[in-house]
N, C-alpha and C positions, 0 to 999 in steps of 0.2 A: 696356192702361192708357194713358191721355190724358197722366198727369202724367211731367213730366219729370225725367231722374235727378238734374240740379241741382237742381229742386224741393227732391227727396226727402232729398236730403246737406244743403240748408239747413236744412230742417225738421228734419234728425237734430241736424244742427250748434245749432241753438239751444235742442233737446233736451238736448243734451249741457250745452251751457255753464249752463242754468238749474240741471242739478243739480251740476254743477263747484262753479255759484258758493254752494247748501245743503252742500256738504260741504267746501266751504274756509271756510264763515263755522264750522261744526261742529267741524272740526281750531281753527279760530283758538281757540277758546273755549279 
């Protein structure tokens, strides 16, 4: 594979945080 493991930790990382931020707006409620 081409892509690089920082790539791939970013791309997890703002995976993560987009559903961080549906399930903190979820608990807020």
């Amino acid at each position: 594979m081409s892509i690089m493991p920082s790539n791939i930790s970013l791309i997890f990382s703002s995976y993560l945080l987009s559903r961080g931020r549906n399930e903190q707006l979820l608990h807020s409620v």
